[in-house]
N, C-alpha and C positions, 0 to 999 in steps of 0.2 A: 406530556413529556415523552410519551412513548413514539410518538408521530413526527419527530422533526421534520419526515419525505415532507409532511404538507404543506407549509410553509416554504420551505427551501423547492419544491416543484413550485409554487405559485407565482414565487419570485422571477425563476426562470421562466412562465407562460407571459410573464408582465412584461418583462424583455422582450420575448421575442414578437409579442402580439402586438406592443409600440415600435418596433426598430422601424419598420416601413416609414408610418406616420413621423419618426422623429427625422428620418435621413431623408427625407420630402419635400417635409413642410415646415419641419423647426431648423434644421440645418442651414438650410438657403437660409434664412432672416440671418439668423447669427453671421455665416460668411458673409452676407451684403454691410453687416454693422463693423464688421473688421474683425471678429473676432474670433480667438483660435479654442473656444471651446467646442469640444466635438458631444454633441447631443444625445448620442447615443450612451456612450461611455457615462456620461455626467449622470442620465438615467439608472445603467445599471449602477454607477457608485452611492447613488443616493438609496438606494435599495438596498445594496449589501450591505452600507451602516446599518439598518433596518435590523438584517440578518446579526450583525454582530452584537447588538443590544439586545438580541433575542437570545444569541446563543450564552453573552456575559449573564442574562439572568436565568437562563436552566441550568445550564452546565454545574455550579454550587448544587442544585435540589439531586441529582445523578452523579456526582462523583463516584461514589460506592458500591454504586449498581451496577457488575459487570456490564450485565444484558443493556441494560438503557444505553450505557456510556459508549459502549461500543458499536449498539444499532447509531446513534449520534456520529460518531467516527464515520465510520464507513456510510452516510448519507452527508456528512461535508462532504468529504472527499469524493464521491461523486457530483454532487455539487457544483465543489470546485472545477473538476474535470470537464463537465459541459459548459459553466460559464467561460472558460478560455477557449475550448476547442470549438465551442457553436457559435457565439456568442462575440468572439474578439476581446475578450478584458484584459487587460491588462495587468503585470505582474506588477508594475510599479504603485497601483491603487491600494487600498484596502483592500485586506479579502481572509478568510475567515483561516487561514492558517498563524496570522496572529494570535487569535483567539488562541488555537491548539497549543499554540509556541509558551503561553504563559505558565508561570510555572507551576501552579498545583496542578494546573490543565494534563500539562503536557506529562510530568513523572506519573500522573495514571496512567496516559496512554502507554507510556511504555513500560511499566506493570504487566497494565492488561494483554498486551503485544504480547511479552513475555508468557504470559502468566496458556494464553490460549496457542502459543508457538509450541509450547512445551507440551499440553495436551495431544496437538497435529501430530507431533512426532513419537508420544507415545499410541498410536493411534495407526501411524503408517508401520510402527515397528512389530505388532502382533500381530497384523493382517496377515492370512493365509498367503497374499500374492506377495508380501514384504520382498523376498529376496528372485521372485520371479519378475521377467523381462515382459512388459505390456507387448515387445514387438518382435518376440523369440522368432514366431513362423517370416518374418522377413527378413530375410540376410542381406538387402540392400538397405535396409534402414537402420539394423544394429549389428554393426560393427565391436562395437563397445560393449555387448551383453550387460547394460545398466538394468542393475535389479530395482522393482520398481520403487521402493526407499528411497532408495539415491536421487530419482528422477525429482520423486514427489517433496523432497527435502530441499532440493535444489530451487523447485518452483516456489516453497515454500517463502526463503529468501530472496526469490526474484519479486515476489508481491509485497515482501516488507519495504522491499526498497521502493517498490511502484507508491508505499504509499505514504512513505516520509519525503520521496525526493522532490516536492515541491515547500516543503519547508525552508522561512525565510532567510534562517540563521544555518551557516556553516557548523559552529557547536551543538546545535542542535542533531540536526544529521548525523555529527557524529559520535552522539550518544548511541543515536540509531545501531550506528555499523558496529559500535561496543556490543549492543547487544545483540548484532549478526554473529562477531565472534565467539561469543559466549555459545550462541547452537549451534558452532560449527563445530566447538570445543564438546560439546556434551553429547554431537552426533557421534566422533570422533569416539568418545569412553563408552558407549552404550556400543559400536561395532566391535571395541577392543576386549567387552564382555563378551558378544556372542561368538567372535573369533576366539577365547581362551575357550568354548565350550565342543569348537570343530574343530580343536589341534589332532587330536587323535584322526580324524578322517580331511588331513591336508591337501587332499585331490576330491575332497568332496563337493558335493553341489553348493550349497551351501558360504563353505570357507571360498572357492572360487568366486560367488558370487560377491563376499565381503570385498575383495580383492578388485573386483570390477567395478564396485560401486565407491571406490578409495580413490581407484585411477579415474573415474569420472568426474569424479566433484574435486579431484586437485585438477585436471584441465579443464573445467567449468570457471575455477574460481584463478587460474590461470588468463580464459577469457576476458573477464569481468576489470584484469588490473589494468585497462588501457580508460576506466570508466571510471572520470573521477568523482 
């Protein structure tokens, strides 16, 4: 249970170690019979059902296991990612984000999403560099004096989105972005605490930097509204 890589690498080395042999040797026969199965794809799909019977019977024994369920997560989702971009499959096949989409499945994940987003951020907020700029000594790269919080908060929901946005259903998704709001909302009340604690020193390093890191992530999330 703790190992899904090895199976879900295996899968992918079976793919790509027949694609030759199938677009050769199997593909010709099929087009000379007339027919419009494409041999490659029919291999990887016969494979991914494989992977989805694999994934419906662990996934129950890990639900409750942060660590399992989440090393699980983040090896679909890689997964996923090489069988489309190496590989050619297609979105219209099976593939294992239905798995994730069901529904005990999926409210863990976004749980746990939650549950370790919320750690991230209290994590980048006690850091000594919290409200220091990663790239103060260049003046051609920060314009914006984005204290590093902001950056890393911002990157934070760029990879949530990276990693729900292949999910099948629309409602799904935007469960997702519910709970993008909710950190955007709680990044929001945690700056609006250490901004009530540099009111007194209002030209301070500090409260400036709260003020940079406000004006970033509204023209960050400014960018983001043309991205549906």
């Amino acid at each position: 249970l703790n190992k899904p890589e090895w199976y879900l690498t295996q899968v992918l080395m079976w793919i790509g170690n027949h694609a030759k042999f199938l677009d050769e040797k199997i593909q010709p026969i099929l087009d000379k019979a007339g027919s419009s199965v494409n041999a490659g794809l029919e291999f990887s799909r016969a494979l991914v059902m494989l992977i989805l019977e694999k994934l419906a019977a662990d996934i129950p024994c890990l639900l409750y296991d942060d660590t399992l369920f989440c090393h699980l997560v983040d090896e679909v989702l890689l997964f996923e990612r090489e069988l489309y971009s190496v590989h050619g499959y297609l979105s219209s096949l099976p593939n294992c984000m239905h798995i994730l989409s069901e529904d005990s499945c999926f409210q863990r994940w976004l749980t746990v999403e939650k549950k370790f987003a919320l750690q991230k951020m209290d994590s980048m907020l006690s850091s000594e560099a919290a409200w220091i700029s990663q790239y103060k000594d260049i003046t051609d790269v920060d314009e914006m004096k984005v204290p590093d919080c902001a950056e890393t908060f911002m990157t934070l929901l760029l990879v949530i989105t990276d990693r729900y946005k292949n999910l099948p259903s629309a409602s799904r998704k935007l469960q997702f972005l519910g709970l993008q709001k909710e950190l955007v909302d709680d990044f929001r009340i945690r700056l609006t605490q250490v901004m009530k604690e540099e009111t007194r020193a209002s030209l301070g390093f500090r409260y400036c930097a709260i003020l940079n890191a406000v004006n970033y992530i509204a023209t960050v999330l400014a960018d983001w509204a043309d991205n549906v």
